[in-house]
Structure formats: C-alpha cells, structure tokens
DSSP file (Angstrom, degrees, kcal/mol; ACC not computed):
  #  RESIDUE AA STRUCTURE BP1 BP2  ACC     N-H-->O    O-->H-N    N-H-->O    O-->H-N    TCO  KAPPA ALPHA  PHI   PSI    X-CA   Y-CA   Z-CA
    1    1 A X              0   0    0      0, 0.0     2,-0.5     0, 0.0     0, 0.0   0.000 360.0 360.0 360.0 153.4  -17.0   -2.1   65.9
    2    2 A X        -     0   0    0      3,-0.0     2,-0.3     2,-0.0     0, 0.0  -0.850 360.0-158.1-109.0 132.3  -17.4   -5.8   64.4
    3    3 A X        -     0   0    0     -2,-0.5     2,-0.2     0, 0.0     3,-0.0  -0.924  26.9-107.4-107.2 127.2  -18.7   -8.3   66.9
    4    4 A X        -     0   0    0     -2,-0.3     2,-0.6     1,-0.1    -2,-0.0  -0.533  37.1-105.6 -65.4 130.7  -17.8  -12.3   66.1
    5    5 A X        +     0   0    0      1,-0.2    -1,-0.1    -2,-0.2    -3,-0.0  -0.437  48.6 173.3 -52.8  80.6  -20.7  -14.1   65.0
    6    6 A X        -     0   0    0     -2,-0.6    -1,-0.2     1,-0.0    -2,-0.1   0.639  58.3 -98.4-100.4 -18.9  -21.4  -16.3   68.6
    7    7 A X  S    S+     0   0    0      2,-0.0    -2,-0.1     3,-0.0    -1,-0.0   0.625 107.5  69.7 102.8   1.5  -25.1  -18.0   67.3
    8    8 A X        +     0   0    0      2,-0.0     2,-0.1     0, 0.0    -3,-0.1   0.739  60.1 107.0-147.0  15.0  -27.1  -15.4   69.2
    9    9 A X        -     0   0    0      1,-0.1     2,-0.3     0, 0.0    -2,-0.0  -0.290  59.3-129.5 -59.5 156.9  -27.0  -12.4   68.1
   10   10 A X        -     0   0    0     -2,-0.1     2,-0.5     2,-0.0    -1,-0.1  -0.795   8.5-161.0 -94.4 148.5  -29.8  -10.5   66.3
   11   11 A X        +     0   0    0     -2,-0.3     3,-0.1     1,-0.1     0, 0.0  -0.992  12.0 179.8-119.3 143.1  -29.1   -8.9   63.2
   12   12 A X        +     0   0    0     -2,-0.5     2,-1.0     1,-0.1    -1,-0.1   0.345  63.0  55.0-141.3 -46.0  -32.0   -6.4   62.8
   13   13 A X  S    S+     0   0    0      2,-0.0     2,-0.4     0, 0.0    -1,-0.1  -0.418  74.0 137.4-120.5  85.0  -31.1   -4.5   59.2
   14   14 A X        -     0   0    0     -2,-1.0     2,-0.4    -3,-0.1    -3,-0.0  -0.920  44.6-136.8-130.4 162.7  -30.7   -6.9   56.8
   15   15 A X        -     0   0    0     -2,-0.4     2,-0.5     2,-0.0    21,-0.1  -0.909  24.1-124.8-116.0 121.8  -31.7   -7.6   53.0
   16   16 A X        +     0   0    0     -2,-0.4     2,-0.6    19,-0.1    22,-0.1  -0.460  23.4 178.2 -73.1 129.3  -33.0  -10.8   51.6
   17   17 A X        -     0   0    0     -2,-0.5     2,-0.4    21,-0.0     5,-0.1  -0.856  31.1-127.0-109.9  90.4  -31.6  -12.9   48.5
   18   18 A X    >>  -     0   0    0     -2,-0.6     3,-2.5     1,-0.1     4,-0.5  -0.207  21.8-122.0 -44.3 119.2  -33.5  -16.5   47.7
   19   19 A X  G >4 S+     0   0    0     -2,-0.4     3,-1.7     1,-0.3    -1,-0.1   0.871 112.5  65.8 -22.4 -53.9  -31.2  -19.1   47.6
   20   20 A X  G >4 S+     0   0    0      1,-0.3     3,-0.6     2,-0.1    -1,-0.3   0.780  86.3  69.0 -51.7 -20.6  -32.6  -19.5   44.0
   21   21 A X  G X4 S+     0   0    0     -3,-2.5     3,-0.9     1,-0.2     2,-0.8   0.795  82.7  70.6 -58.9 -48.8  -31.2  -16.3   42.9
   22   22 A X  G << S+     0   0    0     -3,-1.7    -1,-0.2    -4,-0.5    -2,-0.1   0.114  99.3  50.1 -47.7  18.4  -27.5  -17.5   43.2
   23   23 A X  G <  S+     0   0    0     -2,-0.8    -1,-0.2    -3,-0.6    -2,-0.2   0.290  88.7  78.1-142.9 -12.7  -28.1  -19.8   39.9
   24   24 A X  S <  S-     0   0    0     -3,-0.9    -2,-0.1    -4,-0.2    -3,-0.1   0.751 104.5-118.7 -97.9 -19.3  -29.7  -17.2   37.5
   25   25 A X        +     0   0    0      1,-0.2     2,-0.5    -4,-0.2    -3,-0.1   0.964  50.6 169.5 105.5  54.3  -26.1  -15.7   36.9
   26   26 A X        -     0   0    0     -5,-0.2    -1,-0.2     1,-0.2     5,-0.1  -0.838  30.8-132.2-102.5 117.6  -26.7  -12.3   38.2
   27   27 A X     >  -     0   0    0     -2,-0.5     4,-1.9     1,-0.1    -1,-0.2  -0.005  34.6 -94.4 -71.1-156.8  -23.8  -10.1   38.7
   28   28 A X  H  > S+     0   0    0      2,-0.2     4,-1.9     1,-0.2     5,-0.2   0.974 123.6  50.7 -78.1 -52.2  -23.5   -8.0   42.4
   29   29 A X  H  > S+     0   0    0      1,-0.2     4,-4.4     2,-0.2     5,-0.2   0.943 112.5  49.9 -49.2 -53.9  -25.3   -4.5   41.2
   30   30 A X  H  > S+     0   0    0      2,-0.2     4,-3.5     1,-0.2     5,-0.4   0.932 113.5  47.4 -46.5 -67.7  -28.3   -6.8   39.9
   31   31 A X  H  X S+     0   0    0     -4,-1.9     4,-3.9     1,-0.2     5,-0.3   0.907 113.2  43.4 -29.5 -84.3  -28.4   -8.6   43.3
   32   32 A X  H >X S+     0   0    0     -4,-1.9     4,-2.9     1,-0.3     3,-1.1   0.914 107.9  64.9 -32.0 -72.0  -28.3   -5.7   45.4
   33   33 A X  H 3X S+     0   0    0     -4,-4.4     4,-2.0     1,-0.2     5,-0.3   0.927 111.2  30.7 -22.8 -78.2  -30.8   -4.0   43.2
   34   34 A X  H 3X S+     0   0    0     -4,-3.5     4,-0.6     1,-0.2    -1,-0.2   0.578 102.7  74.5 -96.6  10.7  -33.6   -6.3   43.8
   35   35 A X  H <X S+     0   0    0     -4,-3.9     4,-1.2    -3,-1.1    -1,-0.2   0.912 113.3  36.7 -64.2 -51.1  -32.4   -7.2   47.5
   36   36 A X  H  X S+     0   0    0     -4,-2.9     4,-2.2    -5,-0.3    -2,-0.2   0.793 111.3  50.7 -58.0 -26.3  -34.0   -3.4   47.8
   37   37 A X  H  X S+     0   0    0     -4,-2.0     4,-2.6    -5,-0.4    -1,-0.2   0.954 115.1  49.6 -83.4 -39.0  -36.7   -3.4   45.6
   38   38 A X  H  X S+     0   0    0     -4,-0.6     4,-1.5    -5,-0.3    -2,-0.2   0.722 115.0  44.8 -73.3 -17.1  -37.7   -7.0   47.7
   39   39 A X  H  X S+     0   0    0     -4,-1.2     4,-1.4     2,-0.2    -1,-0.3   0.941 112.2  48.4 -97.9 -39.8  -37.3   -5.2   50.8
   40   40 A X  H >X S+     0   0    0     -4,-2.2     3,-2.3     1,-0.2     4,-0.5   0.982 113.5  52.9 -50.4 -77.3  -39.2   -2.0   49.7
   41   41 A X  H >X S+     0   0    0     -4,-2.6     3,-5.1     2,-0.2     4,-2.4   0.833 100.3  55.3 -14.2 -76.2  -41.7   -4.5   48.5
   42   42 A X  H 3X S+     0   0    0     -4,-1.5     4,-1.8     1,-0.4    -1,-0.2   0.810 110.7  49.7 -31.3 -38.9  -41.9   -6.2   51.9
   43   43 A X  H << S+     0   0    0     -3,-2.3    -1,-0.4    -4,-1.4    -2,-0.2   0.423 110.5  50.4 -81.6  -7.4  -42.8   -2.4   53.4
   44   44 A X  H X< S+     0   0    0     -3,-5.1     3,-1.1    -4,-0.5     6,-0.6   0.629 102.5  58.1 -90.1 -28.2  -45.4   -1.9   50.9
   45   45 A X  H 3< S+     0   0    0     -4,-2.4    -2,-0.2     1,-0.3    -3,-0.2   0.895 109.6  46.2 -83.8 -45.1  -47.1   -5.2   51.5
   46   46 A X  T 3< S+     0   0    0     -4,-1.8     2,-0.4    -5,-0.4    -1,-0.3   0.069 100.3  69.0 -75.0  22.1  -47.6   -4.2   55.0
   47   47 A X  S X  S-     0   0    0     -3,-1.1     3,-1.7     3,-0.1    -4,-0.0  -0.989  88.5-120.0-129.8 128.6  -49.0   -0.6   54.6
   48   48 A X  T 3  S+     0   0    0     -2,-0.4    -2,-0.1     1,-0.2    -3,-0.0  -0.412  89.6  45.8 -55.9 141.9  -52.5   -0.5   53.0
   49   49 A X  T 3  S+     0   0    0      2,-0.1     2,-0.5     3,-0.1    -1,-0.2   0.301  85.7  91.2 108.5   4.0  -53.1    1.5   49.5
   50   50 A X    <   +     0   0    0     -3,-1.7     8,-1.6    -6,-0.6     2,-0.3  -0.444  65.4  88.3-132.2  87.4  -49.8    0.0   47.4
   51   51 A X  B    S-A   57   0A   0     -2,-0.5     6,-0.2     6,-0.2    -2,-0.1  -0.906  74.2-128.2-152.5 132.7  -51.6   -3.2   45.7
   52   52 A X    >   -     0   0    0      4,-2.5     3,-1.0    -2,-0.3    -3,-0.1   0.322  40.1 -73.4 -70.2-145.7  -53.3   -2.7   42.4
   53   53 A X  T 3  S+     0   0    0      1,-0.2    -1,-0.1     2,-0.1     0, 0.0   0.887 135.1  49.8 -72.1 -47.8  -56.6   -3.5   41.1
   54   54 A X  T 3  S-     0   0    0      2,-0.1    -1,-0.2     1,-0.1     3,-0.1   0.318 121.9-104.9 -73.6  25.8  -55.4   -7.3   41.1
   55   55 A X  S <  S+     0   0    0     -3,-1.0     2,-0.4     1,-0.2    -2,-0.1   0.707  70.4 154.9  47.4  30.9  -54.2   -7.1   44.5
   56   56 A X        -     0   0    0      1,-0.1    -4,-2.5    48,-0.0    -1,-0.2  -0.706  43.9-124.1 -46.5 105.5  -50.9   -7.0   43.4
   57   57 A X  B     +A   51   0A   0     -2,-0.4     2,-0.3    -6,-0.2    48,-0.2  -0.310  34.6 176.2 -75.3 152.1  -48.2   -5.3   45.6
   58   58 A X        -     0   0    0     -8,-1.6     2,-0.3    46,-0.1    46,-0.1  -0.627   9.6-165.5-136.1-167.7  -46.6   -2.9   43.9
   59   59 A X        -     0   0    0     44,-0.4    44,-2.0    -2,-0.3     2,-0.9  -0.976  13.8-135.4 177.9 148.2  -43.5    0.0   45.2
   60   60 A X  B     +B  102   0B   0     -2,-0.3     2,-0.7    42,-0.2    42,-0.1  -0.836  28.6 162.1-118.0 100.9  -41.7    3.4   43.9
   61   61 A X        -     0   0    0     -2,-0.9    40,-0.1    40,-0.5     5,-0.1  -0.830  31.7-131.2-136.0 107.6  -38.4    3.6   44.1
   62   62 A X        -     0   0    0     -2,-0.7     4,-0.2    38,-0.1    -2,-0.0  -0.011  22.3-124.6 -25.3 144.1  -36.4    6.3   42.0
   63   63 A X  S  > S+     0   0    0      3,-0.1     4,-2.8     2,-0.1     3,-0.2   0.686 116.2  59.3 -51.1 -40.0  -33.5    5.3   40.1
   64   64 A X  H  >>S+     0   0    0      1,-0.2     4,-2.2     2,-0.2     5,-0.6   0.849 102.3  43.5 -49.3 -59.6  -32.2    8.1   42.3
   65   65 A X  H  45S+     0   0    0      2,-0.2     4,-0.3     3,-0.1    -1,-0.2   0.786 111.8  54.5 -57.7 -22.6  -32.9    6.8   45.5
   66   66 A X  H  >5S+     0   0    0     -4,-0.2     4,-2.4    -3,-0.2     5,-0.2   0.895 112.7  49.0 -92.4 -69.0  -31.5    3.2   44.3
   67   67 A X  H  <5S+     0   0    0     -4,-2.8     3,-0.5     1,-0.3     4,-0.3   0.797 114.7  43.1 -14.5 -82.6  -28.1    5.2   43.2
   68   68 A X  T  <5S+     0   0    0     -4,-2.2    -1,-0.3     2,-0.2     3,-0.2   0.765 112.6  49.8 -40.5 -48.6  -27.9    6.9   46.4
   69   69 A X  T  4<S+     0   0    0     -5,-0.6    -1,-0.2    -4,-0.3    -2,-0.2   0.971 119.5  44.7 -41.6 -49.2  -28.8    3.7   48.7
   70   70 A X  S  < S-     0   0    0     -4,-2.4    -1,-0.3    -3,-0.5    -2,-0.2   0.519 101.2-129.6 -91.3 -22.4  -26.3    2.1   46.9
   71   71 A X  S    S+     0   0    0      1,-0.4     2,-0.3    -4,-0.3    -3,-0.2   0.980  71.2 124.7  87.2  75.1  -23.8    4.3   46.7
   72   72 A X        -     0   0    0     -5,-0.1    -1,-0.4    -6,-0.0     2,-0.2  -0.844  65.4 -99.7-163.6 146.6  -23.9    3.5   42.8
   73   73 A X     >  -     0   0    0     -2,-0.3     4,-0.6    -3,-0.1     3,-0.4  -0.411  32.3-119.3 -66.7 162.7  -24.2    5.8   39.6
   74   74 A X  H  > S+     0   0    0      1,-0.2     4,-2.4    -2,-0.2     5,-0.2   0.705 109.6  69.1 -72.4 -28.2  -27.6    6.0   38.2
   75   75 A X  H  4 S+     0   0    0      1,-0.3    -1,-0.2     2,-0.2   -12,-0.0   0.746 106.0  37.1 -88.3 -18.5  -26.2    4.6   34.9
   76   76 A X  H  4 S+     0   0    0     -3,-0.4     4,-0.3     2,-0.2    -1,-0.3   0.624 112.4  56.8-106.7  -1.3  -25.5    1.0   36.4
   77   77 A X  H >X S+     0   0    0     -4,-0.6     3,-4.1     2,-0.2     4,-1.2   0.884 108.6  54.7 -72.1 -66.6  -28.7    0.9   38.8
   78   78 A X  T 3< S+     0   0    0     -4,-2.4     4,-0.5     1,-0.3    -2,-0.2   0.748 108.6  40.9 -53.3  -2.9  -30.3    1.4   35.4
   79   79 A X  T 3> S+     0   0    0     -5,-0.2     4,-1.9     1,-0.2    -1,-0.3   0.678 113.1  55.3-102.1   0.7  -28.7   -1.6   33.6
   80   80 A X  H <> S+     0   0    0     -3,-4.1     4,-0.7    -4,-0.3    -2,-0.2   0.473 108.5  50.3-107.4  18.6  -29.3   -3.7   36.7
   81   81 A X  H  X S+     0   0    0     -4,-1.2     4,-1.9     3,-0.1    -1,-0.2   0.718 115.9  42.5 -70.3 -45.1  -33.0   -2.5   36.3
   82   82 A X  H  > S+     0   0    0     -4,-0.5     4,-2.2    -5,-0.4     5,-0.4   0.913 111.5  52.4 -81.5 -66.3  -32.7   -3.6   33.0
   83   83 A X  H  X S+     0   0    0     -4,-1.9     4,-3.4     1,-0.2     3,-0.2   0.990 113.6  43.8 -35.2 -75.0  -30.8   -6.8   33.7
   84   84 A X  H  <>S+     0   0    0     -4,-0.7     5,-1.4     1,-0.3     3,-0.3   0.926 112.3  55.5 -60.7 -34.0  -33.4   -8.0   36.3
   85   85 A X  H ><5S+     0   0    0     -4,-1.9     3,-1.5     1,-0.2     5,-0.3   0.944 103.7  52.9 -54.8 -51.2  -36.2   -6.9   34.0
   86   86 A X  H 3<5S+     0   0    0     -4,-2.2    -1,-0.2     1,-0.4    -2,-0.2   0.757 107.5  51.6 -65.6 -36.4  -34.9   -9.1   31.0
   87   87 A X  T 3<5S-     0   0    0     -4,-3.4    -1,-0.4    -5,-0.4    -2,-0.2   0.275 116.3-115.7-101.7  32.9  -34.8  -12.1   33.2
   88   88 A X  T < 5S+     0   0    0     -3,-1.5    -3,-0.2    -4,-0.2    -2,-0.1   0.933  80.4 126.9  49.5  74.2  -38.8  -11.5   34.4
   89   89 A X  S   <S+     0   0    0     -5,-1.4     2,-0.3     1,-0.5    -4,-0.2   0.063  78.0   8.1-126.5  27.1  -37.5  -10.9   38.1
   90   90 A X        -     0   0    0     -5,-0.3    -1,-0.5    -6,-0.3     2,-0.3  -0.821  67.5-135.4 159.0 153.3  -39.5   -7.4   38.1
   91   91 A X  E     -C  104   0B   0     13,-1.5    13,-2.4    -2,-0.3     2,-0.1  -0.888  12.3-149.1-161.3 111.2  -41.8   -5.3   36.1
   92   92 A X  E     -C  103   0B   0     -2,-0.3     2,-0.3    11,-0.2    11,-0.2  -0.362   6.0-163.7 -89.7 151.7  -41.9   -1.7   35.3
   93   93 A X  E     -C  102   0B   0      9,-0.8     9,-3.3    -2,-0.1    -2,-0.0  -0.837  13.8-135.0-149.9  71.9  -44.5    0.1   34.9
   94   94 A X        -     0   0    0     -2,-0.3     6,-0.1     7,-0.2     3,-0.1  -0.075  18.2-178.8 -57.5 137.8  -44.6    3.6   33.1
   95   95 A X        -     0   0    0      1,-0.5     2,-0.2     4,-0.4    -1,-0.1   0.558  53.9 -83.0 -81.1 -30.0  -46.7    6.6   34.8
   96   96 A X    >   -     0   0    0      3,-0.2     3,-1.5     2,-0.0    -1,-0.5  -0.572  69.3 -41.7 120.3-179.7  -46.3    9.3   32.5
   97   97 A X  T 3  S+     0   0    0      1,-0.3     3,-0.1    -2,-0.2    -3,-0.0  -0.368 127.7  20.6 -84.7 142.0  -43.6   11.7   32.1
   98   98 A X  T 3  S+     0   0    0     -2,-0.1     2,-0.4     1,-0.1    -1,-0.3   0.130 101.5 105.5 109.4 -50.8  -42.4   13.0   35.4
   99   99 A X  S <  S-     0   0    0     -3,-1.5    -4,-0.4     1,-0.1    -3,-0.2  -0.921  74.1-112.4-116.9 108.7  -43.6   10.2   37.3
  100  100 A X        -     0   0    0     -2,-0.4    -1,-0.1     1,-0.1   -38,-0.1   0.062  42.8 -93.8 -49.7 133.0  -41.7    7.4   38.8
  101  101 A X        -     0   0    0      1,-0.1     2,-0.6   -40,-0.1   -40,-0.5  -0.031  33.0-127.0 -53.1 146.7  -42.2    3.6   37.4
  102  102 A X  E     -BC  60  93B   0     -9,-3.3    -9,-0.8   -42,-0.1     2,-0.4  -0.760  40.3-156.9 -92.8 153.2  -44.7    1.7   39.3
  103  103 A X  E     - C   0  92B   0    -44,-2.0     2,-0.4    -2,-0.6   -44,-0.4  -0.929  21.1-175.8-130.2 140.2  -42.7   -1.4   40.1
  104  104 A X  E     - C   0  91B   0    -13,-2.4   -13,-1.5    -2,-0.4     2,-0.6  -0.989  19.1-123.1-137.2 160.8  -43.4   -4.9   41.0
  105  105 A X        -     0   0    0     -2,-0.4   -15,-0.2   -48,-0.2     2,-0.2  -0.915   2.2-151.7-125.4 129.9  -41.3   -8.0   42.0
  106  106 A X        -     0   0    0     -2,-0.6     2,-0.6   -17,-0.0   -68,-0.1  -0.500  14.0-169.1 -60.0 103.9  -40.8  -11.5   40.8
  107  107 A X        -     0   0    0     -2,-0.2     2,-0.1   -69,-0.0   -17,-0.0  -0.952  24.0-132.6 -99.4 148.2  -39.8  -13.9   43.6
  108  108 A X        -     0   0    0     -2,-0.6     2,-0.5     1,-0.1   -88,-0.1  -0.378  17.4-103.4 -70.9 165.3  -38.6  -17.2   42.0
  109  109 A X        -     0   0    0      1,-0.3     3,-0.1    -2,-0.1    -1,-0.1  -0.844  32.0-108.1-127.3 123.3  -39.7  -20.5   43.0
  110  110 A X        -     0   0    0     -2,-0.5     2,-0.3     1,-0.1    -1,-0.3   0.073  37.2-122.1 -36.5 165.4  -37.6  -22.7   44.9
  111  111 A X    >>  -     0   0    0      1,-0.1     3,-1.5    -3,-0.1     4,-1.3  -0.756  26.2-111.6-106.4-176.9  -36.4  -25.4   42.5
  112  112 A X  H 3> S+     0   0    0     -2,-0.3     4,-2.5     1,-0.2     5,-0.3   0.999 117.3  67.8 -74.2 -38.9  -37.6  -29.0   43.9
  113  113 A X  H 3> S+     0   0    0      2,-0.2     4,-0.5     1,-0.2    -1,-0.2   0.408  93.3  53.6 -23.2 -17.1  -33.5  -29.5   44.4
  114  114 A X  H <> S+     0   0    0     -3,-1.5     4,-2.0     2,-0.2    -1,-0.2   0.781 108.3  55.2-100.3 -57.2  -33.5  -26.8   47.2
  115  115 A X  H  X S+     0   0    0     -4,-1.3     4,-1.3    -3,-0.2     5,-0.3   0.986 116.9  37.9 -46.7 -70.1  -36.5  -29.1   48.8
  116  116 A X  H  X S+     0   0    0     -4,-2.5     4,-3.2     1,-0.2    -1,-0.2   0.933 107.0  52.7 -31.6 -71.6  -34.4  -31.7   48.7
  117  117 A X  H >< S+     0   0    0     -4,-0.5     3,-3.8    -5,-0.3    -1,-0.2   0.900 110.0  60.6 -30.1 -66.8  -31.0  -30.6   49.5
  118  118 A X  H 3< S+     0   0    0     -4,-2.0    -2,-0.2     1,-0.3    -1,-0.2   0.855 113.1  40.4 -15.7 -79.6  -33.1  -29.0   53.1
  119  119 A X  H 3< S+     0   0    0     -4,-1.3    -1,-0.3    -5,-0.2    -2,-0.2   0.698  94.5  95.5 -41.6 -35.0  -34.1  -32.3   53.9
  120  120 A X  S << S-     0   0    0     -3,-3.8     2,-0.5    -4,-3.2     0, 0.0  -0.459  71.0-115.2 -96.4 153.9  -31.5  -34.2   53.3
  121  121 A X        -     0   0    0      1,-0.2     5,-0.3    -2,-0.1    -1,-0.1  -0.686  24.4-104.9 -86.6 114.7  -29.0  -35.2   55.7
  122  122 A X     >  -     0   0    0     -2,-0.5     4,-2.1     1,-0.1    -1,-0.2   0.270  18.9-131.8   2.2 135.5  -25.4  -34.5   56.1
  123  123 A X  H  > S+     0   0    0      3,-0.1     4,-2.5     2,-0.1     5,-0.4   0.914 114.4  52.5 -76.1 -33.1  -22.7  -37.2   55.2
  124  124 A X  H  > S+     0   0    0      2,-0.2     4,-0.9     1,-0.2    -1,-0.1   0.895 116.1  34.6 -30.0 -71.7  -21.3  -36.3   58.7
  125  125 A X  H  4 S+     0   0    0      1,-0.2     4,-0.4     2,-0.2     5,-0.2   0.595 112.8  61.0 -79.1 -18.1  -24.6  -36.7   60.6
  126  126 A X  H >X S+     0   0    0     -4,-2.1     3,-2.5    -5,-0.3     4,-2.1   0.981 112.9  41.2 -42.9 -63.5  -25.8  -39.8   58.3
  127  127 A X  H 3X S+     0   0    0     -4,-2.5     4,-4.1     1,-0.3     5,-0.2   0.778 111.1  52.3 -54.0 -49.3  -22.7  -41.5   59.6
  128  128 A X  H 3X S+     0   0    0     -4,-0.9     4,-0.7    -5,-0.4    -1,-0.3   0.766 110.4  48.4 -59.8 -25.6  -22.9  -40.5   63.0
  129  129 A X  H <> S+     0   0    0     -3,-2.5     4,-3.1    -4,-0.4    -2,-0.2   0.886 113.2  58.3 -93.4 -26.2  -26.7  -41.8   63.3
  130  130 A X  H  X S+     0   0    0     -4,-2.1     4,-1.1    -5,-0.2    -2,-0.3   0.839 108.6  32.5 -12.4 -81.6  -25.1  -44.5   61.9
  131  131 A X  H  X S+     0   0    0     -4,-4.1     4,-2.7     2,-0.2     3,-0.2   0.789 114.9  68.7 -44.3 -46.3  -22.5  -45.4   64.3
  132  132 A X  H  X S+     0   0    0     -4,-0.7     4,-0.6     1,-0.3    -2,-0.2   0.924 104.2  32.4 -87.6 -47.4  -25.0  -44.2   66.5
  133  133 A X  H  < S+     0   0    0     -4,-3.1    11,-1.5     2,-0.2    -1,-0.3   0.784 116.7  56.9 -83.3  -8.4  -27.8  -47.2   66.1
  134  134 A X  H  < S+     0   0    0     -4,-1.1    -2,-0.2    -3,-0.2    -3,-0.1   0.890 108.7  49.1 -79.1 -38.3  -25.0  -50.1   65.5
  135  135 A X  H  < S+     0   0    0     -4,-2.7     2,-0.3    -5,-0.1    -2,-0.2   0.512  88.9 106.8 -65.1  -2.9  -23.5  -49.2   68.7
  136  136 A X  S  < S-     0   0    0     -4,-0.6     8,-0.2     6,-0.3     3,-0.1  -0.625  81.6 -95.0 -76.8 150.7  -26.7  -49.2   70.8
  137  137 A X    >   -     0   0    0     -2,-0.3     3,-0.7     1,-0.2     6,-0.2  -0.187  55.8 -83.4 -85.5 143.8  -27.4  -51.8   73.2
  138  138 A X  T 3  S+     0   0    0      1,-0.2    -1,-0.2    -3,-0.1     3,-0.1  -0.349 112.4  17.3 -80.6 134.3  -29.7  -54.8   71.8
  139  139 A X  T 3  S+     0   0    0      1,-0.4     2,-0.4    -2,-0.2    -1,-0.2   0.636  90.7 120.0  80.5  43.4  -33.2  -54.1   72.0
  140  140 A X  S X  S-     0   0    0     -3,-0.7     3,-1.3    -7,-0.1    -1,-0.4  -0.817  76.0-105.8-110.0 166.1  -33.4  -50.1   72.4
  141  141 A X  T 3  S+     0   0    0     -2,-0.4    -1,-0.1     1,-0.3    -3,-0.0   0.732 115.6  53.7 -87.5 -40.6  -34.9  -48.5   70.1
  142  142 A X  T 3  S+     0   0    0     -5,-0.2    -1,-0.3   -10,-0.1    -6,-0.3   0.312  83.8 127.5-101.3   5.1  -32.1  -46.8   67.9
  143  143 A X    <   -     0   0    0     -3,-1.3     2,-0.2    -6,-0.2    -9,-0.2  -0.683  65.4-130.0 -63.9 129.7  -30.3  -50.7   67.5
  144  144 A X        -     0   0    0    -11,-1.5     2,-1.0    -2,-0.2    -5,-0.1  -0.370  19.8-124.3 -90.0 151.2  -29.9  -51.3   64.3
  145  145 A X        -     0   0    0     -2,-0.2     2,-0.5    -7,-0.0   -11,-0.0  -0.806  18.5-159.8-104.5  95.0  -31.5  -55.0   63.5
  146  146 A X        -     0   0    0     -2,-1.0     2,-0.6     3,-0.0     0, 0.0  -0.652  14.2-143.5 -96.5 111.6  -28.8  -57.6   61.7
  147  147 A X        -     0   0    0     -2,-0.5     2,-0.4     1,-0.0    -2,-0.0  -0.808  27.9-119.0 -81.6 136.0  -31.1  -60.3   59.9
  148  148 A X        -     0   0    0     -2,-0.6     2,-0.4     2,-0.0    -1,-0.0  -0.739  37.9-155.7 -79.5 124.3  -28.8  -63.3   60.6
  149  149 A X              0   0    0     -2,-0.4    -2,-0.0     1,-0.2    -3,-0.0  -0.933 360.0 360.0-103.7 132.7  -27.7  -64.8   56.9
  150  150 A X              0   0    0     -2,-0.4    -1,-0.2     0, 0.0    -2,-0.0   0.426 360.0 360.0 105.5 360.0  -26.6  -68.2   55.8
C-alpha cells in the first residue's frame, strides 16, 4: 500500500541521481543504469578489498544481474553501458574471457550554478523577508533603514 508523503517519513531503499545528471541528456535505461552501478559502488566503498592499486573503488556487476534488477533485456542494459561509457560517466575494465568487467564510476561535478541556485533565495521568501523588515517597528533589528532624501 502507498502512504502520502507527510515530511516524516523515512524512505530506506532508495537510489541516488546527482542533480547534474539531469542536463547530460541521458535517457531513463542510462539513468537507472548508473543509479545501480552508484549504489553498488557505495557498497563496495564500505567493504574492504574492492579499491585498486590507486585506491580506486571499483564494483562487478553482470550485465545479467543489471537485466534482471531492472527488469530490462540484456541488449538495452548493454547500450546504456555503452551510453554512460561514451559520456566518461563509467569505466570498463576487461578481465579476460569469462570474467566479469571490473567497473568504476564517474560522479560529475556540481556545476557552480547548482551552488548558486542552493543558496539563493526564493522570490516568495525574498519578498516575504522583505515585507517582513519594512514592517518592523523602528529600531529592531529586522527594520529596514530609509535614508531620508531631498
């Protein structure tokens, strides 16, 4: 059963997408794809023995296993391998024949626009702190200060 979103529930099995990710023009499979590989990551990076020589974290995940997760043919997890690859959001890694690709993932870097946006205030709440200090009573702190002109 679906419970309405009230502001305190936890949700407890999720996968994460950087905001930047939504601007690289990445269709849904692609997405999905390397929400898993980023969460497999995350589990590798906290279990000891899967970082290479450069301390790199690094992950296995089957094309099979990706399918299956995904409920997905093998043949479009493999273009959205292929996809993410092309745009340097991951790096495969043959093993030999037999052997599953060692894989590692590309997070992107915020762009300074994201900083911004974060910071920046609402037009709503500008307005409202607005209102807020021309209507306060003279000499509190959040009164707004009218240099007398002319």
């Amino acid at each position: 059963m679906n419970d309405l979103f009230n502001g305190e529930f936890i949700i407890t099995n999720y996968l994460i997408l950087p905001r930047s990710m939504l601007k690289l023009g990445l269709n849904a499979t692609e997405m999905e794809v390397y929400m898993l590989l980023l969460d497999r990551a995350k589990l590798s990076a906290q279990n000891s023995g899967w970082r290479d020589e450069a301390e790199n974290v690094y992950l296995y995940y089957t094309i099979r296993s990706l399918a299956d997760a995904m409920g997905r043919k093998e043949s479009a997890v493999k273009a959205a391998l292929l996809g993410l690859e092309r745009r340097d959001l991951i790096i495969r890694r043959r093993q030999g024949y037999t052997k599953p690709n060692r894989l590692y993932v590309k997070v992107p870097r915020d762009e300074p626009s994201d900083e911004v946006r974060r910071r920046k205030l609402s037009p709503e709440k500008e307005a409202w702190d607005r209102l807020a200090r021309e209507s306060a009573p003279p000499g509190s702190r959040t009164h707004a200060r009218r240099i007398p002109t002319g």
